[in-house]
C-alpha positions in Angstrom: 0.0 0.0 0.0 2.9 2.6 0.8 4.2 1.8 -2.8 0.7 2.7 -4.2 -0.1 5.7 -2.1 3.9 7.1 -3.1 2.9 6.9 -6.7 -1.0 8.4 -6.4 0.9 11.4 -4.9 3.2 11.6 -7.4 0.7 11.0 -10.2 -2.5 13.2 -9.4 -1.0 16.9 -10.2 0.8 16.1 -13.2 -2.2 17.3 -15.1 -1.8 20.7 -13.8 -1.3 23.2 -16.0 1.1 25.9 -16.5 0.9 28.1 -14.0 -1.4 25.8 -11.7 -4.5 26.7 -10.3 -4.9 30.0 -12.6 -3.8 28.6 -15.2 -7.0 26.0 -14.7 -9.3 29.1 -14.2 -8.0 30.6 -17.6 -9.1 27.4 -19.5 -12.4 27.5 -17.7 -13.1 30.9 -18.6 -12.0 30.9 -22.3 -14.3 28.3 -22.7 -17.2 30.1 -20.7 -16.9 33.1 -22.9 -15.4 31.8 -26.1 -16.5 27.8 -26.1 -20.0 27.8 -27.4 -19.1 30.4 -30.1 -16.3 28.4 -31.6 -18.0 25.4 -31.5 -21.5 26.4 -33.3 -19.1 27.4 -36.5 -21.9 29.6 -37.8 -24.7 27.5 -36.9 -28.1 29.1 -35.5 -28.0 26.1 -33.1 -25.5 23.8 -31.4 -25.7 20.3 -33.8 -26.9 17.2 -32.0 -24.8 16.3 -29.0 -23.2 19.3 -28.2 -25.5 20.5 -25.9 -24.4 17.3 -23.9 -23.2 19.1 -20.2 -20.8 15.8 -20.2 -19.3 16.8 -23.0 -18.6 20.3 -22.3 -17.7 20.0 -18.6 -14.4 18.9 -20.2 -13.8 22.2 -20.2 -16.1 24.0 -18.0 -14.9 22.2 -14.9 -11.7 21.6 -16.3 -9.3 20.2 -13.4 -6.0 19.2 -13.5 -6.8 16.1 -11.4 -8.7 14.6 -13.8 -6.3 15.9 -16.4 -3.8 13.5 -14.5 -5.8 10.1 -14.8 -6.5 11.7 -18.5 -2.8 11.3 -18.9 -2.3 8.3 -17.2 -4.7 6.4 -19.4 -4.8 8.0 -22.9 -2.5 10.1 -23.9 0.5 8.1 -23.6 -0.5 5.5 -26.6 3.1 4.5 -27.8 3.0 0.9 -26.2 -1.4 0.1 -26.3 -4.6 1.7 -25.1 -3.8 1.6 -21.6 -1.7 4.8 -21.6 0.9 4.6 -18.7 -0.7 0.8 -17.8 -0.6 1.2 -14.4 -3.0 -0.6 -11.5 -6.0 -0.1 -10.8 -5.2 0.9 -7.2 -3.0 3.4 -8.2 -5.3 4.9 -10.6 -8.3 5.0 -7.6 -5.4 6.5 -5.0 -5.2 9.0 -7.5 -8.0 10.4 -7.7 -9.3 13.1 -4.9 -13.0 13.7 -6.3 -14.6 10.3 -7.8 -17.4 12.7 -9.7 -17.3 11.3 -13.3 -18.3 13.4 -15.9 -20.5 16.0 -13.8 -20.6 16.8 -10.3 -24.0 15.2 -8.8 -26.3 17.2 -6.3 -25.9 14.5 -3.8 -22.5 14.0 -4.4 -20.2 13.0 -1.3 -17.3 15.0 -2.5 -18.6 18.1 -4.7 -15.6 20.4 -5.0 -14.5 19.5 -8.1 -14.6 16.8 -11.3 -12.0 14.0 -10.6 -12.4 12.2 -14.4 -13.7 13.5 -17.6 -16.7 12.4 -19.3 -14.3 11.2 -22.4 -12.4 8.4 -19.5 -15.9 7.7 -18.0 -15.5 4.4 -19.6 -11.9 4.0 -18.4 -12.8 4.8 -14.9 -15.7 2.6 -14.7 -13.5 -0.4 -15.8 -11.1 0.2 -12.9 -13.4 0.9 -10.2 -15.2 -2.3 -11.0 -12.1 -4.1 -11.1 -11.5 -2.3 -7.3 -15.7 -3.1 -6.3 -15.6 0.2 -6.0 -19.4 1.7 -6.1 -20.3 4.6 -8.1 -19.7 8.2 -6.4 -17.5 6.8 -3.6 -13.7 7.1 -3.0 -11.4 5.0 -2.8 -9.7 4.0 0.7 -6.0 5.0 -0.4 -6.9 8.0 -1.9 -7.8 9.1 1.7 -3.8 8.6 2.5 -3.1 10.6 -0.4 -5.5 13.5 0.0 -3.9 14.0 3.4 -0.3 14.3 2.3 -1.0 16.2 -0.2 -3.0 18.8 2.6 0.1 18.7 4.5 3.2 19.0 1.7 1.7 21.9 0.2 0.6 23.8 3.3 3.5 23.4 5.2 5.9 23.9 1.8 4.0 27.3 1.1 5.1 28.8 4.3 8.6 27.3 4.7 8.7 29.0 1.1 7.5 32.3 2.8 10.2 32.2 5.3 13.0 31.7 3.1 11.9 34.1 0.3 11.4 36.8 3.1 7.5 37.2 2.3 7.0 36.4 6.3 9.2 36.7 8.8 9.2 35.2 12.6 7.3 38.2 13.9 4.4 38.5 11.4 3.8 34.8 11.2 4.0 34.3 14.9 1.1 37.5 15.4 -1.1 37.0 12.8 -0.9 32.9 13.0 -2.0 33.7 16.5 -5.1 35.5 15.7 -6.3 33.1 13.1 -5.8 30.3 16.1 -7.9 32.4 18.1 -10.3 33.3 15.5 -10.9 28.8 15.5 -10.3 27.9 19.0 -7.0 26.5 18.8 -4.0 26.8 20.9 -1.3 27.7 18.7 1.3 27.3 21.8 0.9 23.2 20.9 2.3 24.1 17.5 4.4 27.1 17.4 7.5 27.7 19.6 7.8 30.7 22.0 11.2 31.6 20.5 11.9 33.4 17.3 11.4 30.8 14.3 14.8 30.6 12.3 13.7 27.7 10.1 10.2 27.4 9.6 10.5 23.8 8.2 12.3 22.4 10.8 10.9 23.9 14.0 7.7 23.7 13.2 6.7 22.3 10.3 8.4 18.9 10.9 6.5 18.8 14.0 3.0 19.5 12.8 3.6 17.1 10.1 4.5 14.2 12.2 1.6 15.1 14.7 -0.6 15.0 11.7 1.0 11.5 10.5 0.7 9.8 13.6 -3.0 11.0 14.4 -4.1 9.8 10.9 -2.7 6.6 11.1 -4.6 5.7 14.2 -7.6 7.1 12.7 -6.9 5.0 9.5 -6.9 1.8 11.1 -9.2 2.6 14.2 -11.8 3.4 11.3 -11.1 1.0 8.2 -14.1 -0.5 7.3 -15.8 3.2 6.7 -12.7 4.2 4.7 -12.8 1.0 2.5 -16.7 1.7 2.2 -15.2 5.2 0.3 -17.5 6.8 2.2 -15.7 8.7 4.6 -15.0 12.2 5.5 -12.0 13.8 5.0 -8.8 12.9 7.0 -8.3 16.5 8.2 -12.0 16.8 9.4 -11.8 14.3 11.6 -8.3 14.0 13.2 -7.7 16.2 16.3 -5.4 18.7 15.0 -6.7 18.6 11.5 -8.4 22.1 12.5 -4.4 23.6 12.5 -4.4 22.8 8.4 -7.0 24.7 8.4 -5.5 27.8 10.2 -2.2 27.2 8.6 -4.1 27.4 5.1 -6.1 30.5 6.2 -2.5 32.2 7.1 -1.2 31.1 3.2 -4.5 32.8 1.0 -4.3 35.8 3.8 -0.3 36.9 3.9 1.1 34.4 1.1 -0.8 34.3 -1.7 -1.7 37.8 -1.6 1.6 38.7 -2.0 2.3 41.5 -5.2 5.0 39.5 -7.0 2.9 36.2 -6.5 0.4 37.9 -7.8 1.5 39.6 -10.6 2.9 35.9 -11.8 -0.6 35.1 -11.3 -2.3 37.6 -13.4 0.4 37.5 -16.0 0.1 33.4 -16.1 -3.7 33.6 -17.0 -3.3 35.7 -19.9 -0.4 33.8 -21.1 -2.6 30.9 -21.1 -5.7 32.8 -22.3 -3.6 34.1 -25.2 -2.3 30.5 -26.5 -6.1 29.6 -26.3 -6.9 32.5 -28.3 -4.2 31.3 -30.9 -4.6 27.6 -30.8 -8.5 28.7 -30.8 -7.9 29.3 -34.3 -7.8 25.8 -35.3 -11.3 25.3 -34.0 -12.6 27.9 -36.6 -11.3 25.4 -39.0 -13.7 22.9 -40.7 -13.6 19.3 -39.8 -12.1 18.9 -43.8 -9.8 21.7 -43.5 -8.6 20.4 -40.3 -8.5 16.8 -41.8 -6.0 17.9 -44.7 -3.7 19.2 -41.8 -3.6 15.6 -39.8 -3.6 13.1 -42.7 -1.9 15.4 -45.9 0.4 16.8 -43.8 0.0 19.9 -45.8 -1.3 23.3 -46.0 -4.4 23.6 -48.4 -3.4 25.6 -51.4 -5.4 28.8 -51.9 -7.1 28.7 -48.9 -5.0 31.5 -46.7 -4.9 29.1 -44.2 -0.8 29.2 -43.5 -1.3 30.3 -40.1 -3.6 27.9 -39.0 -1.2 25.0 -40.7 2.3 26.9 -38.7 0.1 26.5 -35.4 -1.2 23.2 -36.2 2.7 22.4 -36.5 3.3 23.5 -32.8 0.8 20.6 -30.9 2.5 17.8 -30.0 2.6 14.6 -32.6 1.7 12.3 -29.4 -1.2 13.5 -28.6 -2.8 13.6 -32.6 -2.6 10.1 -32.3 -5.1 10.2 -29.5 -7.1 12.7 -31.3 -6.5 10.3 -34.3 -7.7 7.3 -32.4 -10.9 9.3 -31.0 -12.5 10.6 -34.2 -12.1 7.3 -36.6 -16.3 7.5 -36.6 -17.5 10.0 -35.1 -19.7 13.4 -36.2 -18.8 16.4 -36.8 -19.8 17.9 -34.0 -17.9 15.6 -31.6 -15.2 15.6 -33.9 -14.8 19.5 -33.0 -14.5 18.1 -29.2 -12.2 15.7 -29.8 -10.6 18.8 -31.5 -10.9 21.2 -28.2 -9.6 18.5 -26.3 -6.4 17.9 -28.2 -5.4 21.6 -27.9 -6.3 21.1 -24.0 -4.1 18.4 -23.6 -1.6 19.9 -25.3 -1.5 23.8 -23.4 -2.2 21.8 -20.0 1.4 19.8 -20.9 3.4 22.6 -20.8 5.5 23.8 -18.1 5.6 27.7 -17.0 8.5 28.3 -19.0 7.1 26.9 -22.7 3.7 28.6 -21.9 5.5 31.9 -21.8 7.9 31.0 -24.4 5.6 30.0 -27.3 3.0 32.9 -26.0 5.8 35.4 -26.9 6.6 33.6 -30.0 2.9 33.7 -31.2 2.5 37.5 -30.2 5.8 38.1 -32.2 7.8 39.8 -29.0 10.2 37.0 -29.6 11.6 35.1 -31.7 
């Protein structure tokens, strides 16, 4: 179980994508204000099966979780159709919010999607493989959720420390309030003298606190966490309510810090702006488009060179998926399959190749 648990936390945030969580807000508010447009291509109405909320909650709930088990089982198609062919317990640990497709009124974990509607089929498969039941989680991911909590919490601040956005003084004072604010003792957590290291002196210390206390609770309470129907780790464990102040302290003195921020802002129109140009392509007909992936040439007399130079830029890998996905299908889920493939690709690239082919594509470099 360690083995699997290790590799769900490695594996669920690798369908993140540039520039994280804004960069996910970007792609769901291009397609909030730009989706529907592209996709009618001069239509009066949206052609049969478009309207399908399943469909387009690829986009507008798009997540990077359920980018990851995207990843995980299609888009790595070198080998077979099992993508990265890894277990099915690894697949289930990996995944924080088993909503499939849409996120259910009743649903018993409603932040956010955890799979897309186009790997419903694919999840299905592994959760009956795992007699896992529909809506429920599965018991590892539990272990996984919780690390994750505490790594990124506790990494934020040490972070803080170390890049002088907080300092000893401020943390200690306002940490102090926020414990007040929820009850909490922050003594238990926080020592009396001047933090020099925030990692060490206190953040080693919370996190083994927080380790220890969820294994008991873990194996004191099995059978519910097996049943998938358990709440989370941090709600339940005694000092789970100090995550809680810790994370109020990081969106109220770290996150809101300018240069953060303006990396922030900045990543969201870089990702907005390759949508924009990669959007392009969608404005394309299904034949036009079709000349591009099977001629391997531009159309001549159709002032379409742009569209073919941007075409050019999406990654060979995943047009096989895109390939695979539209062998018979309609038009109008061929133009999802289409949304989907640029997706893929602009959620694959790091901070650094965002940026870099953004400038390229607004001609600042070269």
């Amino acid at each position: 179980m360690e083995t699997i648990v290790e590799s769900a936390c490695l594996l669920h945030d690798i369908g993140n994508p540039a520039f994280g969580h804004f960069g996910e807000e970007a792609i769901k508010d291009w397609f909030d204000r730009h989706g529907i447009e592209l996709l009618l291509q001069g239509e009066d109405e949206l052609p049969l099966g478009l309207t399908d909320e399943l469909r387009l909650n690829h986009f507008r709930l798009f997540d990077g979780n359920a980018q990851s088990f995207r990843i995980a089982t299609r888009l790595h198609c070198e080998v077979d159709e099992y993508g990265l062919n890894l277990t099915s317990s690894t697949l289930l640990a990996s995944i924080k919010y088993p909503n499939c497709g849409r996120i259910e009124s009743d649903a018993l974990f409603p932040k956010k999607l955890g799979v897309f509607f186009s790997e419903k089929q694919r999840y299905e498969t592994v959760a009956e493989i795992a007699s896992l039941a529909p809506g429920r989680r599965y018991f590892l991911a539990y272990l996984m959720e919780l690390a994750d909590d505490i790594c990124y919490c506790l990494s934020d601040i040490t972070d803080s420390f170390e890049k002088g956005v907080t300092n000893s003084r401020e943390f200690k004072e306002e940490f102090r309030r926020i414990c007040s604010e929820n009850e909490v003792d922050d003594k238990r957590f926080v020592p009396q003298t001047p933090i020099s290291n925030f990692g060490y002196e206190v953040g080693i210390r919370i996190a083994r606190l927080l380790i220890h206390e969820a294994a008991t609770e873990f194996v004191t309470n099995f059978d519910r966490y097996l049943s998938g129907d358990a709440p989370e780790m941090t709600e339940v464990l005694p000092s789970g309510i100090i995550l809680k102040c810790l994370k109020i302290f990081a969106r109220r003195f770290i996150y809101t810090n300018r240069e953060a921020q303006r990396i922030e802002i900045a990543g969201a129109r870089v990702v907005e702006g390759l949508l924009d140009h990669f959007g392009r392509l969608l404005l394309l007909s299904r034949a036009e488009f079709a000349h591009f992936v099977e001629k391997g040439d531009v159309l001549k007399r159709r002032g379409l060179d742009t569209e073919w130079r941007i075409f050019n830029q999406l990654s060979k890998r995943m047009l096989q998926v895109y390939q695979h996905d539209t062998r018979s299908c309609s038009d109008s889920e061929e133009r999802i399959c289409r949304a989907r493939f640029i997706v893929d690709y602009i959620s694959g690239m790091t901070d650094n190749s965002a940026l870099e082919t953004y400038q390229n594509f607004m001609g600042i470099s070269l």
